[in-house]
C-alpha positions as CSV (number, residue, x, y, z in Angstrom):
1,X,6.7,18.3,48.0
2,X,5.4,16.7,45.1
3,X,7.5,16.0,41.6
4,X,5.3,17.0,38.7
5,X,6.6,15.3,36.2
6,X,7.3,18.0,32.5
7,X,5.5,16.6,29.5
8,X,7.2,16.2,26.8
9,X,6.9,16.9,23.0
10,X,7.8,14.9,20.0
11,X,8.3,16.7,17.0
12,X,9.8,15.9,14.0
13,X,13.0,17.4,14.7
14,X,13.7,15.4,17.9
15,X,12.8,12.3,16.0
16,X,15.6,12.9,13.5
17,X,17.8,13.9,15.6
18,X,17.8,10.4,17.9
19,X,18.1,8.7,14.5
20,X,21.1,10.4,13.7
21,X,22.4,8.3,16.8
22,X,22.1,5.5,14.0
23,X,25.8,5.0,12.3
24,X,26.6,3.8,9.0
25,X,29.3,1.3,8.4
26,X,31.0,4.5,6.1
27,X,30.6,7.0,8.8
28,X,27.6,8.7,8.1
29,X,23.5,8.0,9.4
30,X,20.2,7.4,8.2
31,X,19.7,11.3,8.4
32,X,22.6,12.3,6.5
33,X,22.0,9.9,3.6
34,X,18.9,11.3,3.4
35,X,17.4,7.3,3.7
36,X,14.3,8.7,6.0
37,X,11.3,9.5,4.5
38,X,7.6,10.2,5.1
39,X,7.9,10.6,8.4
40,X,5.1,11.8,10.8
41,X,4.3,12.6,14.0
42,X,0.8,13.3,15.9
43,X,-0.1,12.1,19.1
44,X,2.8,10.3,20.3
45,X,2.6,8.2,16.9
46,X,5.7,8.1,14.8
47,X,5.5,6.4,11.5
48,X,8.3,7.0,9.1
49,X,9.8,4.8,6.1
50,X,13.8,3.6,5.3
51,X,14.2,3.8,1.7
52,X,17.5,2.4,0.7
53,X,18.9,3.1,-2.9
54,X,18.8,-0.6,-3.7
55,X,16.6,-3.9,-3.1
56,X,20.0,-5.3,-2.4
57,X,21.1,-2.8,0.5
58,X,17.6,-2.8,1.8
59,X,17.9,-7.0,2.3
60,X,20.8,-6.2,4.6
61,X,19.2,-3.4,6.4
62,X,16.5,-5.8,8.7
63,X,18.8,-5.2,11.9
64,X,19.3,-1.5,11.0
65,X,15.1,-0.8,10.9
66,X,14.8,-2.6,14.2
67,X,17.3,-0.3,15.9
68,X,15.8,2.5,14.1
69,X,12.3,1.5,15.5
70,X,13.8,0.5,19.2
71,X,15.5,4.1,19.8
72,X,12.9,5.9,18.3
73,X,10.2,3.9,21.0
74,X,13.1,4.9,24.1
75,X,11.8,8.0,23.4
76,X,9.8,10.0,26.2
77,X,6.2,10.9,24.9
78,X,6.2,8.2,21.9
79,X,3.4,5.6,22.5
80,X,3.9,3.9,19.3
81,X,6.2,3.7,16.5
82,X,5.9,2.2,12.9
83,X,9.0,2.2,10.6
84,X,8.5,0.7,7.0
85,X,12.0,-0.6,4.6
86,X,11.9,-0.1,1.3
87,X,14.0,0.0,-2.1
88,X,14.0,2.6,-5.1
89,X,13.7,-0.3,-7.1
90,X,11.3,-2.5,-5.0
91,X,8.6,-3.0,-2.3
92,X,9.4,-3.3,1.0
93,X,12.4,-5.7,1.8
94,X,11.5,-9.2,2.7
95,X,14.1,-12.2,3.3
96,X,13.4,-13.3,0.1
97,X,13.0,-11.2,-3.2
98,X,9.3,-10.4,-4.5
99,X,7.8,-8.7,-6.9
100,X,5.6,-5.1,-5.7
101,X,2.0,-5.2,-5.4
102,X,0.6,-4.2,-9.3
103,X,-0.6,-0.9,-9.6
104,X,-3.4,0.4,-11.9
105,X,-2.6,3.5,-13.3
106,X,-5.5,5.8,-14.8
107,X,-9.4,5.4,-14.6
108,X,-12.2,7.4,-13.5
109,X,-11.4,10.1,-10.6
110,X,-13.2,9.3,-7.7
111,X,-15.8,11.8,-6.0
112,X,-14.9,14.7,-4.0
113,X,-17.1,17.3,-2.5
114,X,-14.6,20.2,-3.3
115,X,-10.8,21.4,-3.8
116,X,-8.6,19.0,-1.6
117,X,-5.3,19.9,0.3
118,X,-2.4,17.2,-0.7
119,X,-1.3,15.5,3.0
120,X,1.7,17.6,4.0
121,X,2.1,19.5,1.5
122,X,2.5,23.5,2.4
123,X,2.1,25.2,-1.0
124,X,1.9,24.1,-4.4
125,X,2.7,25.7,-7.9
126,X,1.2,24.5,-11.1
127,X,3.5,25.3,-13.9
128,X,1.6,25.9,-17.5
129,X,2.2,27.1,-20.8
130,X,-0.4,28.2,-23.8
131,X,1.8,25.7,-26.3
132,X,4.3,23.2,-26.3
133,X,8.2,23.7,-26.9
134,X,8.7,26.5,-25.1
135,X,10.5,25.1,-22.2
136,X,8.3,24.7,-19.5
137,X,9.4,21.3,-18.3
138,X,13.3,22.6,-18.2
139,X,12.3,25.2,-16.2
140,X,9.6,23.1,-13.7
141,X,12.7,20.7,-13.0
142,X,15.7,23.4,-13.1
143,X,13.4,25.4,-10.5
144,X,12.8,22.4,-8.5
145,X,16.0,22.1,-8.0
146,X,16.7,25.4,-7.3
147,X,14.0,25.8,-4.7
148,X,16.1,22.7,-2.7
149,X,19.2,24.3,-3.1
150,X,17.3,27.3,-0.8
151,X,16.3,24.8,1.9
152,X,13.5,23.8,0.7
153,X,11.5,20.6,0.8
154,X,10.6,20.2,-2.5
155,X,8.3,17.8,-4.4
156,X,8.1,17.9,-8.5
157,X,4.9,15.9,-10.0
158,X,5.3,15.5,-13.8
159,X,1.5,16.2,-15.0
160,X,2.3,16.3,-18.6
161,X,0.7,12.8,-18.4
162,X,1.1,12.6,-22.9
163,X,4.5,13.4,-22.7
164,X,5.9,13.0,-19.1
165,X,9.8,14.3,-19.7
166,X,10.8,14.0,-15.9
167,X,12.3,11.0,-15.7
168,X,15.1,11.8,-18.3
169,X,15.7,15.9,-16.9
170,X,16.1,14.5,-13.6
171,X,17.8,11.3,-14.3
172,X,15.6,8.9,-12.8
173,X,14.0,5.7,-14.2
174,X,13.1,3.4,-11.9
175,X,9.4,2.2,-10.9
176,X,8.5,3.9,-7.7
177,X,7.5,0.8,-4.7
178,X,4.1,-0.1,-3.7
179,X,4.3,-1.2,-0.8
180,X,0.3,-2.5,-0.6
181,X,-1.0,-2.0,-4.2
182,X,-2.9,1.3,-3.1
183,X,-0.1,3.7,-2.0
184,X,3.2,4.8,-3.8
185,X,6.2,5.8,-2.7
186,X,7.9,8.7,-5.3
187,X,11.5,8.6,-6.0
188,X,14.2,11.1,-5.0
189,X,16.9,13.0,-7.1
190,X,18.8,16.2,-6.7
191,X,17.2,17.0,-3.5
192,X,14.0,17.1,-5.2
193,X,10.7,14.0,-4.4
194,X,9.5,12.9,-7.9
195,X,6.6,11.4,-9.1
196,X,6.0,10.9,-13.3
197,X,3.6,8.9,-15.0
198,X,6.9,8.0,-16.9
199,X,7.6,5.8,-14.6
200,X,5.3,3.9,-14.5
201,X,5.0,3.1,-18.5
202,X,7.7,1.7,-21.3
203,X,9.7,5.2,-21.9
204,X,8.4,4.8,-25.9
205,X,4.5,3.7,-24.8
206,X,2.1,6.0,-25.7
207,X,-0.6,7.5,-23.6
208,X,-3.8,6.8,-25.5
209,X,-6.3,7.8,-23.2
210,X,-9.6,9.5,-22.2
211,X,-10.0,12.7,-20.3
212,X,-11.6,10.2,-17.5
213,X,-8.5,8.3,-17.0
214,X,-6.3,11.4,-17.7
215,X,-7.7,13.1,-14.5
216,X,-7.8,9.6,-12.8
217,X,-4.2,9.5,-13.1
218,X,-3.6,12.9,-11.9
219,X,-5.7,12.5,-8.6
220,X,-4.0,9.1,-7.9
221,X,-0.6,11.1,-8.4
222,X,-2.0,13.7,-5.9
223,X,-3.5,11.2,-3.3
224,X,-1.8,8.5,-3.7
225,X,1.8,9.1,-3.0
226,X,3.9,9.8,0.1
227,X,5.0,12.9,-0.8
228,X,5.8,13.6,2.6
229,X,6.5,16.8,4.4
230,X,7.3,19.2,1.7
231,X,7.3,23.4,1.7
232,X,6.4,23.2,-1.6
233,X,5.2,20.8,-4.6
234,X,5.8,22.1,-8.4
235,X,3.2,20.8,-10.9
236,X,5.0,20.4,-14.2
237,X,1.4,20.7,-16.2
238,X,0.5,19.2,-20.2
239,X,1.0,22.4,-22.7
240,X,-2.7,24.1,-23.5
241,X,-5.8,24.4,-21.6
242,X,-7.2,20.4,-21.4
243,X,-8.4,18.1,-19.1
244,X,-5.5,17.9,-16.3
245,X,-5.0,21.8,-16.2
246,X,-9.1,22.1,-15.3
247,X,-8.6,19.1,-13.3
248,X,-5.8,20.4,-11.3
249,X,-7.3,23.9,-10.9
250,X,-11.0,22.9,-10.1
251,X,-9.9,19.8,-7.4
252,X,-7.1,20.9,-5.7
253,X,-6.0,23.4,-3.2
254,X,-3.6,25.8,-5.5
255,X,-1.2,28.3,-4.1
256,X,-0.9,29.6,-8.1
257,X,0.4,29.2,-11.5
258,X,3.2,30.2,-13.1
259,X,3.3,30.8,-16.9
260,X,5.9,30.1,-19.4
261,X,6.1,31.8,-22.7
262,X,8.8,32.6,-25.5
263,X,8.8,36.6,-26.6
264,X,7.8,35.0,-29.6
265,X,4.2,36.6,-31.0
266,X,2.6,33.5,-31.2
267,X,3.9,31.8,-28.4
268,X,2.3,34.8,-26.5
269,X,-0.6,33.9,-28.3
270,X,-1.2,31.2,-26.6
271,X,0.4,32.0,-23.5
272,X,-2.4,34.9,-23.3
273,X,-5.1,31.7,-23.3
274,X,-3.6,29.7,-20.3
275,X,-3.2,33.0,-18.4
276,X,-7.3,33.4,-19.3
277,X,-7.8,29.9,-18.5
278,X,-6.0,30.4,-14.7
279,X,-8.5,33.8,-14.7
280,X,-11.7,31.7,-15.4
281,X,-10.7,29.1,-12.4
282,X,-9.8,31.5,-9.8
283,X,-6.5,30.5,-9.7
284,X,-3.8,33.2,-9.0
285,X,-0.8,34.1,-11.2
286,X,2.0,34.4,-9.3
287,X,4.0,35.5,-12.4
288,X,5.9,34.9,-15.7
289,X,9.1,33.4,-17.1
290,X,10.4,34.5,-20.1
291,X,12.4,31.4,-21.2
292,X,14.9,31.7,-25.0
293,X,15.1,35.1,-24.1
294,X,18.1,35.9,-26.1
295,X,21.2,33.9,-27.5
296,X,24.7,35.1,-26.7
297,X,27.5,33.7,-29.1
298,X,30.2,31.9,-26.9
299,X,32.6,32.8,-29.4
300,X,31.9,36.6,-30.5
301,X,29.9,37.7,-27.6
302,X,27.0,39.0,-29.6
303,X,23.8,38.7,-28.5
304,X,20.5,37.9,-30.6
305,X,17.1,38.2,-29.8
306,X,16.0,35.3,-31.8
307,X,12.1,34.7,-31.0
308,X,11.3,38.6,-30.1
309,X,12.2,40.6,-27.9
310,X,10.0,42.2,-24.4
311,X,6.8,41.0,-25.0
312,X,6.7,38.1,-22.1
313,X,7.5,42.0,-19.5
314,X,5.1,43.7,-21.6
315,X,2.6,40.9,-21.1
316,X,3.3,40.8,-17.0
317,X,3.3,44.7,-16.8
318,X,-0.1,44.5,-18.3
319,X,-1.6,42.4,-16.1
320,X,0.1,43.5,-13.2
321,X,1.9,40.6,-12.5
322,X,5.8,39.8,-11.8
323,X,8.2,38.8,-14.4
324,X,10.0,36.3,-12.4
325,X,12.9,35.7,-14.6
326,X,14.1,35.7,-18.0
327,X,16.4,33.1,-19.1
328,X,18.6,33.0,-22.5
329,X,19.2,29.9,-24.9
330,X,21.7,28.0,-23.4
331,X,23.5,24.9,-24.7
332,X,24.4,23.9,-21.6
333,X,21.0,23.8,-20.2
334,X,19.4,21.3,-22.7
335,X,22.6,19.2,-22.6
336,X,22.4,18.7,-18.6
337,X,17.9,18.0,-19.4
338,X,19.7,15.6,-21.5
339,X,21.7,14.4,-19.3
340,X,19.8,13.9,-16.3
341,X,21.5,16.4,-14.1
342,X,19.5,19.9,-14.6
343,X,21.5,22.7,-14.8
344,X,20.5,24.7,-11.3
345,X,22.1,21.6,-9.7
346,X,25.6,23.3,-10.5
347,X,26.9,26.7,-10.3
348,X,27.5,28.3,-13.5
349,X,25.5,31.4,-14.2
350,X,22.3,29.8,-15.2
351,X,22.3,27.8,-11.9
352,X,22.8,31.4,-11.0
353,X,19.8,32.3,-13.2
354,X,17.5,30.1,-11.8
355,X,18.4,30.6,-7.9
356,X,17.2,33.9,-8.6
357,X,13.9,32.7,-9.5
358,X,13.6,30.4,-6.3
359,X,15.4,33.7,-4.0
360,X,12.0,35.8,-5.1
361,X,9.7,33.1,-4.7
362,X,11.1,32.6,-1.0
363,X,11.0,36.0,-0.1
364,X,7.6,36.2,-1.7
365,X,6.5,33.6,0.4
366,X,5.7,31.7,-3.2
367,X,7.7,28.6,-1.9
């Protein structure tokens, strides 16, 4: 009788779990360090990148790559493997030390014929507000980080390309790694991929430029970068209704936006305009956060409903959409943006706050 010999799949899973075969000198593997990234697999092609948390570790990694490369080729079904090494703070290791590729930032978008879909990326949330100050960029990173807390693979692109605030919320400021000029590979903190403008530019350099190189930016941000496999990419947007929020809207696939407002009158103002501005370009509210919803005194207790009171639910029952959340002043909040650590990364009761959020977005199948 003749053997018929079983095909078998590779998937993503089987390739990480081979490379958790891998030990590292302090116990743990490539996996559990979280050093793999990008990594894909389609018709017995495997390509996936090392990314070491130092140009100095990475020159010492060489051997570790090959063995990474010569397990996953063992492998029944793989045809051909391709395994990059790379630094946070460099291109790809070499024996000797060299500067990355340069990369211009900004410039005319290129043609499309319509909305694109980011490579392997699931879903992705655009989060706007109708003015600035209101917190919007506290909550895009506290939520970011609350979404990978839940399990998710989560990617946060700082589009608030006049005054990109990522790199400081989430404590990272090193120049992402070009590996050829063309590509760029986004950094990673608190569980979260990141990609800013911020770091690419001087932290005090201004961004004095036209809408053409505005939305040139943003598509390079969008098609340019490894994000990866993620569930779900959050689009920290610029306050208002400008170039990179039509950009966004009009030449990529959305899943939604989510809105941002104080209870404050004129904050709702202007909140009222972005919500419009989402109407006019077909893209779909998924809800509203009520950020400096009240202050309560650490030391009395009382609670004060400093900018208003309601009017971000009144707004959302309205228009029939959910309020997601509604989050008090908190000291502790800006003082961990500050800090570089956001606040959902812990477990006090705005961590608490926040995982809320993320829970309803899960279970809404949001994220």
């Amino acid at each position: 009788m003749q053997k018929v010999e079983k095909m078998v799949a590779i998937t993503k899973e089987s390739v990480l779990a081979t490379l958790r075969r891998i030990s590292l000198p302090d116990g743990g593997d490539l996996v559990s360090h979280d050093f793999v990234r990008a990594l894909s697999v389609e018709s017995g092609q495997v390509r996936f990148v090392i990314e070491a948390p130092n140009a100095e570790t990475a020159q010492k990694m060489g051997p570790l790559r090959q063995a990474a490369e010569d397990l996953v080729k063992s492998m029944a079904g793989v045809n051909e493997v391709s395994v990059v090494l790379t630094a946070h703070s460099g291109g790809q290791a070499a024996p000797a030390a060299k500067a990355p590729p340069s990369l211009k930032v900004g410039g005319h978008p290129k043609p499309q014929a319509g909305p694109m879909k980011v490579a392997g990326v699931d879903r992705i949330l655009a989060v706007g507000s109708g003015k600035g100050g209101v917190g919007k960029s506290t909550v895009s990173s506290n939520l970011a980080v609350a979404l990978a807390k839940q399990g998710r693979k989560v990617g946060l692109l700082d589009a608030d390309i006049y005054g990109p605030s990522q790199p400081r919320m989430m404590g990272v400021n090193k120049r992402p790694a070009s590996p050829d000029g063309k590509t760029i590979l986004p950094l990673h903190a608190h569980g979260v991929t990141v990609m800013s403008l911020g770091f690419m530019l001087e932290e005090d350099k201004p961004v004095v430029w036209r809408g053409p190189m505005l939305m040139g930016a943003l598509q390079q941000m969008l098609t340019q970068v490894q994000w990866g496999e993620l569930d779900v990419l959050i689009v920290d947007l610029p306050p208002g209704t400008g170039d990179v929020q039509l950009t966004l809207c009009q030449k990529t696939e959305l899943t939604g936006a989510i809105v941002v407002s104080t209870p404050q009158d004129v904050a709702l103002l202007d909140a009222r305009k972005a919500l419009g501005m989402f109407d006019q370009l077909k893209t779909p509210v998924l809800g509203l956060i009520e950020n400096m919803s009240l202050f309560h005194c650490p030391k009395c207790g009382h609670e004060s409903h400093i900018f208003g009171h309601g009017g971000v639910s009144a707004e959302a029952e309205k228009l029939g959409v959910p309020l997601l959340g509604a989050l008090p002043i908190d000291l502790d909040t800006r003082l961990a943006g500050d800090g570089g650590t956001p606040i959902a990364a812990g477990d006090s009761e705005m961590a608490q706050a926040y995982a809320r959020i993320a829970e309803g977005l899960v279970r809404g199948g949001m994220a």
